[in-house]
C-alpha positions as CSV (number, residue, x, y, z in Angstrom):
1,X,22.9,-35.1,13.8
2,X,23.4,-33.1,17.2
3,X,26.6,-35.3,19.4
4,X,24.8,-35.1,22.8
5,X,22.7,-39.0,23.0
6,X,20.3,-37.6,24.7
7,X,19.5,-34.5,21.8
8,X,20.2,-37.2,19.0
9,X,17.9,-39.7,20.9
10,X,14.8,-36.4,20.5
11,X,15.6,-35.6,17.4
12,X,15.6,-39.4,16.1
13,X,11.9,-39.8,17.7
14,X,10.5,-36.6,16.8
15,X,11.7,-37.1,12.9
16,X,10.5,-40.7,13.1
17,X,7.0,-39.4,14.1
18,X,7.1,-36.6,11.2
19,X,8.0,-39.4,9.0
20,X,5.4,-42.0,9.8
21,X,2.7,-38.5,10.0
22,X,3.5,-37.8,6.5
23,X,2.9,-40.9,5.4
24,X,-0.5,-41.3,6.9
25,X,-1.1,-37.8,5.6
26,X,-0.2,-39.1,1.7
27,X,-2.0,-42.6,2.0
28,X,-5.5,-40.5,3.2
29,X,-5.4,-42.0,6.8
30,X,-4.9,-38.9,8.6
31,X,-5.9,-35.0,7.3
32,X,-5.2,-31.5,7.3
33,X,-7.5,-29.4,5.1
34,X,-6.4,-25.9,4.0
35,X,-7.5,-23.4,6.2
36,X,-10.4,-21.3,4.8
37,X,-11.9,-24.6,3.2
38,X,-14.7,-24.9,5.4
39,X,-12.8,-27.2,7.6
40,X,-10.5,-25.3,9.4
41,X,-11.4,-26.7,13.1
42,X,-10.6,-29.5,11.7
43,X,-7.0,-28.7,10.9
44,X,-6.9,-27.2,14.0
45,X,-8.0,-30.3,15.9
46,X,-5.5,-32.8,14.2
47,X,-2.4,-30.3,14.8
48,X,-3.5,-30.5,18.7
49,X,-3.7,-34.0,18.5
50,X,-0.5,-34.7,17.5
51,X,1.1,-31.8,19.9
52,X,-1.0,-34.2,22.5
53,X,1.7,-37.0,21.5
54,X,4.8,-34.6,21.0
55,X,5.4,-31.3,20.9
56,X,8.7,-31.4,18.2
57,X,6.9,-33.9,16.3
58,X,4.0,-31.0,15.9
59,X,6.3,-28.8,14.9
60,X,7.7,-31.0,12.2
61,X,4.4,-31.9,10.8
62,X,3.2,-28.1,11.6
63,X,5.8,-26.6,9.1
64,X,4.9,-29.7,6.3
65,X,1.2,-28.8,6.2
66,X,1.9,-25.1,6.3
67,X,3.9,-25.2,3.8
68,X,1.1,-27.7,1.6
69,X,-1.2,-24.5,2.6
70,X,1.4,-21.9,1.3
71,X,2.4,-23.6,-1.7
72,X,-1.3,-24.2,-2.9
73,X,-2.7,-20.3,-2.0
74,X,0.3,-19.3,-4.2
75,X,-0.4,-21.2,-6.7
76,X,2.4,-23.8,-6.8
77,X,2.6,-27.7,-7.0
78,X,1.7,-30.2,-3.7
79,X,4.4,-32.0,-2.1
80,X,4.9,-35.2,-3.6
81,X,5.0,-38.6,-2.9
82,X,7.3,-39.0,0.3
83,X,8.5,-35.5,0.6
84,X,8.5,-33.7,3.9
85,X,8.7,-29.9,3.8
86,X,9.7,-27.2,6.4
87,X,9.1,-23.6,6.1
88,X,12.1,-22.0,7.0
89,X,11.0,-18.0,7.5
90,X,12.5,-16.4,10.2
91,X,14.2,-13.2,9.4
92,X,16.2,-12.4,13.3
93,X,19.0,-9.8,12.4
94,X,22.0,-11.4,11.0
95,X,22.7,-12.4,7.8
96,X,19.8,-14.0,6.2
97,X,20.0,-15.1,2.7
98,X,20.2,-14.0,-0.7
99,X,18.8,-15.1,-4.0
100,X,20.3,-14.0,-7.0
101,X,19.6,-14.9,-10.9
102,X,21.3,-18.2,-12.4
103,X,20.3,-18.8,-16.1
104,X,16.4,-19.3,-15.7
105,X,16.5,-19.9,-12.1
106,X,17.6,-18.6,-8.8
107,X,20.2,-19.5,-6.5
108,X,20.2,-18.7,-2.9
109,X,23.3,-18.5,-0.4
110,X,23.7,-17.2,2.5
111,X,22.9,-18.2,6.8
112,X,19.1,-18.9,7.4
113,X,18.5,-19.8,10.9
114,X,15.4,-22.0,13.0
115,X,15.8,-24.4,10.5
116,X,13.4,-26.9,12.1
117,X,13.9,-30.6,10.5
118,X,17.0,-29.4,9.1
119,X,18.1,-33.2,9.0
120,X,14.1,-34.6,8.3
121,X,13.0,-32.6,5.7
122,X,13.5,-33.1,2.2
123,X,12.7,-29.3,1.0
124,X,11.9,-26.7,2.2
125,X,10.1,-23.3,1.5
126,X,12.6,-20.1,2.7
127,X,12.5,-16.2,2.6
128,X,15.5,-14.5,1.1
129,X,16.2,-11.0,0.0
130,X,16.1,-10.7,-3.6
131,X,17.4,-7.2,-4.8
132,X,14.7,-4.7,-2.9
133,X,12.5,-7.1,-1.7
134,X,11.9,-10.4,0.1
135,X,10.4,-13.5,-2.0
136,X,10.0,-16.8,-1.2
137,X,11.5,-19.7,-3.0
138,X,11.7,-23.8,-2.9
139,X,14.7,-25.7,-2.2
140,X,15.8,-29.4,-1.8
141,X,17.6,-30.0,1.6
142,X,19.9,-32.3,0.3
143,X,21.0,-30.4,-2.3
144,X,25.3,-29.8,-2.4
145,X,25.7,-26.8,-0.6
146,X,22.7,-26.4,2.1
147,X,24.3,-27.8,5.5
148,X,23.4,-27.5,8.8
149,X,25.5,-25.3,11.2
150,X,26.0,-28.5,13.5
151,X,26.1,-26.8,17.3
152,X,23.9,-24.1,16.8
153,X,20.5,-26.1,18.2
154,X,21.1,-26.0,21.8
155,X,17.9,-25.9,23.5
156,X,16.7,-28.3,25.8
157,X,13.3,-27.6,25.5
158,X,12.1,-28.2,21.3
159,X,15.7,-30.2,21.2
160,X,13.4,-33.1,18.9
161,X,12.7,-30.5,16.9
162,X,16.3,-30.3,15.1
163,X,16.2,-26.4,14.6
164,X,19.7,-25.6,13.8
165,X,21.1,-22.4,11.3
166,X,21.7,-23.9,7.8
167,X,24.3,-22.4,5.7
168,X,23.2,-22.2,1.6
169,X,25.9,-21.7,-0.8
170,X,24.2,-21.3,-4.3
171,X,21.6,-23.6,-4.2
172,X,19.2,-23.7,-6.4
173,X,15.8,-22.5,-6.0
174,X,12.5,-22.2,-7.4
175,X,10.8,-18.9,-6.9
176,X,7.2,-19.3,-5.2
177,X,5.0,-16.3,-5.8
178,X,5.9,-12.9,-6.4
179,X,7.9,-10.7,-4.1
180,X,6.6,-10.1,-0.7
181,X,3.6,-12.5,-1.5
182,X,4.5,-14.9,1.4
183,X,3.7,-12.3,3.9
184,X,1.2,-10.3,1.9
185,X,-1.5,-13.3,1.8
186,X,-4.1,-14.4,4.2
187,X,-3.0,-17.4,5.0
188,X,0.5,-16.2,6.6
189,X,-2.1,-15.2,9.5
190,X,-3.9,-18.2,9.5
191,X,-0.8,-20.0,9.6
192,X,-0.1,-18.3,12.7
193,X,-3.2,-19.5,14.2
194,X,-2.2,-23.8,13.7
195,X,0.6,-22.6,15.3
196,X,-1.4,-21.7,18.5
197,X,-3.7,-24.9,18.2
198,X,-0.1,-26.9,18.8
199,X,0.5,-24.8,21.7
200,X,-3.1,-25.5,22.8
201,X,-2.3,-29.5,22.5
202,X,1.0,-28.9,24.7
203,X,-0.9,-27.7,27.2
204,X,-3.4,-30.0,27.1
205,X,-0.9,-32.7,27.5
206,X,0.7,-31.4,30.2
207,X,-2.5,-31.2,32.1
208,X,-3.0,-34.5,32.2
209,X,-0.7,-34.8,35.5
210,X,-2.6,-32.6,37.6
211,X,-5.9,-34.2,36.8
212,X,-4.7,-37.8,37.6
213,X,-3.2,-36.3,40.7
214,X,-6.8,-34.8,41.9
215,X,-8.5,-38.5,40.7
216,X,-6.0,-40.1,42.8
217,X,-6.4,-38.1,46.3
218,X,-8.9,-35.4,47.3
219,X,-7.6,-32.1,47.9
220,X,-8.7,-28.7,48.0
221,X,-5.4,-27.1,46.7
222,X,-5.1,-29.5,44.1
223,X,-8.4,-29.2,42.9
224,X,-8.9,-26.0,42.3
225,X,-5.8,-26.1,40.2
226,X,-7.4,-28.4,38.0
227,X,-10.1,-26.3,38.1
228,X,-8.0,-23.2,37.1
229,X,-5.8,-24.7,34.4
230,X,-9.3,-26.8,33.0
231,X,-11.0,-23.0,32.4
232,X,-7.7,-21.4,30.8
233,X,-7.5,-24.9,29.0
234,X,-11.6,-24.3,27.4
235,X,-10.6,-21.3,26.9
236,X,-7.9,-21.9,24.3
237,X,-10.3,-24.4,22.7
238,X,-13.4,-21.7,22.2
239,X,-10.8,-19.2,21.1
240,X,-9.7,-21.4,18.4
241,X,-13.1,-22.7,17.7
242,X,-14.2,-19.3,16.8
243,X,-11.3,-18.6,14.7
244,X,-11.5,-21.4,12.6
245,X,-15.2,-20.1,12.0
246,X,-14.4,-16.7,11.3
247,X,-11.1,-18.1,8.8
248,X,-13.9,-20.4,6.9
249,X,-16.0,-17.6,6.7
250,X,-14.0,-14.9,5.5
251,X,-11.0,-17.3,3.9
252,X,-10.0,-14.6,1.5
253,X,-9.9,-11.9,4.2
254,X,-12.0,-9.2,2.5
255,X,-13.1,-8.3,5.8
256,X,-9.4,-7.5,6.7
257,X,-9.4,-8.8,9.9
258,X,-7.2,-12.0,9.4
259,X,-4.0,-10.1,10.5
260,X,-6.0,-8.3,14.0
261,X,-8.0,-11.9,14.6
262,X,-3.9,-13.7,14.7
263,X,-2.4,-11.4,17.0
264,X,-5.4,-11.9,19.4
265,X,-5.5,-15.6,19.9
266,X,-1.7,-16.1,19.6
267,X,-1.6,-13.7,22.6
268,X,-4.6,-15.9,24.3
269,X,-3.2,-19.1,24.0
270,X,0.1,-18.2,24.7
271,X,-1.4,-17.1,27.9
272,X,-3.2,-20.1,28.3
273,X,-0.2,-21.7,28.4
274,X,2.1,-19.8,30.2
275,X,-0.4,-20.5,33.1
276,X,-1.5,-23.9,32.5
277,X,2.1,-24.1,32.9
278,X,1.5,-22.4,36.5
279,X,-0.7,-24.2,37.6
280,X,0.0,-27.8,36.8
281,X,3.8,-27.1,38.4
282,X,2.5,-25.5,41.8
283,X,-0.4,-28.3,42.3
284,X,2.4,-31.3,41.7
285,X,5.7,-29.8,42.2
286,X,8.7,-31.1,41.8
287,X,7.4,-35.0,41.8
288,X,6.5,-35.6,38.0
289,X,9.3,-32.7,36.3
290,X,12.2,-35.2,38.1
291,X,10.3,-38.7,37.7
292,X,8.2,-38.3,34.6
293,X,10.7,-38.1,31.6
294,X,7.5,-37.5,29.2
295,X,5.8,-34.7,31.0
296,X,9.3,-33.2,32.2
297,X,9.8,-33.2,28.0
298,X,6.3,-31.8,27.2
299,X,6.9,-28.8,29.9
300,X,10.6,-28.0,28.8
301,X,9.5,-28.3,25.1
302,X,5.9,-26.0,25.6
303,X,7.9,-23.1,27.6
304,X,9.9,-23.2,24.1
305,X,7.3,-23.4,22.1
306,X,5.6,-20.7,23.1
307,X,8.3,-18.6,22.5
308,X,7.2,-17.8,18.7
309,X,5.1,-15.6,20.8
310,X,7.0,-12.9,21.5
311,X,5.2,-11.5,24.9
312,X,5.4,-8.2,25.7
313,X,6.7,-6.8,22.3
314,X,3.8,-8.7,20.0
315,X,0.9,-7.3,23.0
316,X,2.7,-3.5,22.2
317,X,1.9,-4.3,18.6
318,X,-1.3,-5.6,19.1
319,X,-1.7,-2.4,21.0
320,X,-1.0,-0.1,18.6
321,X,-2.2,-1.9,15.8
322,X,-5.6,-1.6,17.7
323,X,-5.1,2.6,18.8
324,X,-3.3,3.8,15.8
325,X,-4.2,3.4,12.2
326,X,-0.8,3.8,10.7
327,X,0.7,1.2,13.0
328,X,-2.0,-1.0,10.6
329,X,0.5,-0.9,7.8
């Protein structure tokens, strides 16, 4: 666990909320439907309501019920009884891992990093190149040879969510899908979209200063904050609304718009954010970031957060993806 008390003091709350999440989620008291079930807005709703409570808590739980989604729209086996899964996907250059043939298995070694729960989970799902193309496979955390990179998780913002590089050194794996099927599906868009509705509760909880600041003392300045951060804030919620519609209607994406329909409301909620951000900072300055521990938590951790968005370079993509067929590819 990270040395620093007040990182190991996040991390131990944010993986005792995954925890206790989990177990609601496996003794019926809380759900997540799949996306494209009918019940998406649902899903959506219950992953902003527990970003309301915690942002690296959501994206513990976030990466578990992703990875239920994942492993049942390729056709594996649920998570079982008290198992809490990641999905460990991010490909930044470096080294990355490899899977090779053991026997009748795989083993995969190699640096994988943004390990999130890296000392929570009990498996995860990761990518890894396996001769010409990129497969996903399952692993078990505590398996001899997968170990964090201790020091390599240094944020201050996220630090709950315990996202350090983890170094594999031929563990075993078990192949999910075939090769290039994790990013090839629908849902890898969808996913992408519960990952905006925790965003969306972030910002919602960081609101929540400015509007007991205008209930407490009328003033002009103030209000129309509110009232700027309270349209970006419906805004976010219609966006994903409609989503979740269009997902239910179209779960299978034969209308091919899952991947254009992503890219959009990431980039809206994102900037929902970003200025939620704004204007909840300017209306109460410097007051409730120095004297509030939770909200100075929820702002440090959302300015992370939204970070998966990759600003300028994902609106260039969405860009050409709109002007260019071949960028479609």
């Amino acid at each position: 666990m990270p040395a620093d008390p007040v990182t190991s003091d996040a991390v131990t709350a944010a993986a005792k909320g995954f925890a206790d999440t989990v177990a609601r989620i496996g003794n019926g008291e809380l759900s997540f439907p799949l996306p494209g079930s009918g019940r998406t807005a649902e899903r959506f709703a219950a992953l902003r309501s527990v970003a309301e409570t915690g942002l690296s808590t959501a994206r513990l739980v976030e990466g578990h019920v992703d990875a239920t989604a994942v492993l049942a729209e390729l056709g594996a086996p649920p998570p079982g009884p008290g198992e809490r899964w990641g999905v460990w996907a991010a490909e930044p250059p470096g080294e990355g891992l490899t899977a090779v043939r053991q026997g009748a298995g795989w083993v995969v070694s190699g640096l994988k990093q943004y390990c999130s729960g890296a000392h929570s989970c009990t498996h995860a799902l990761v990518t890894a190149r396996a001769g010409e193309a990129r497969r996903l496979f399952a692993v078990e955390v505590a398996a001899e040879g997968c170990r964090p990179v201790e020091g390599t998780w240094s944020a201050v913002g996220m630090a709950g969510s315990d996202t350090p590089d983890v170094r594999f050194t031929d563990v075993p794996a078990t192949a999910v899908g075939e090769p290039e099927a994790y990013v090839n599906r629908p849902g890898f868009w969808h996913g992408g979209i519960g990952v905006a509705a925790c965003w969306y509760g972030g910002a919602v909880a960081v609101s929540r200063v400015l509007r007991e600041a205008a209930a407490r003392r009328a003033d002009p300045h103030t209000d129309a904050h509110l009232g700027a951060a309270d349209v970006q804030l419906y805004t976010a919620a219609t966006v994903l609304d409609r989503a979740a519609g269009e997902i239910d209607a179209d779960p299978g994406d034969e209308r091919g718009g899952a991947r254009l329909r992503a890219m959009r409301v990431r980039a809206a909620v994102e900037s929902v954010c970003r200025q939620v951000l704004d204007h909840v900072g300017r209306a109460t300055g410097a007051g409730p970031l120095c004297h509030d521990a939770g909200h100075a938590r929820t702002v440090a951790d959302l300015g992370v957060y939204i970070r998966q968005h990759h600003a300028e370079r994902d609106l260039a993509g969405l860009g050409a993806f709109l002007a260019r067929p071949e960028a479609r590819r």
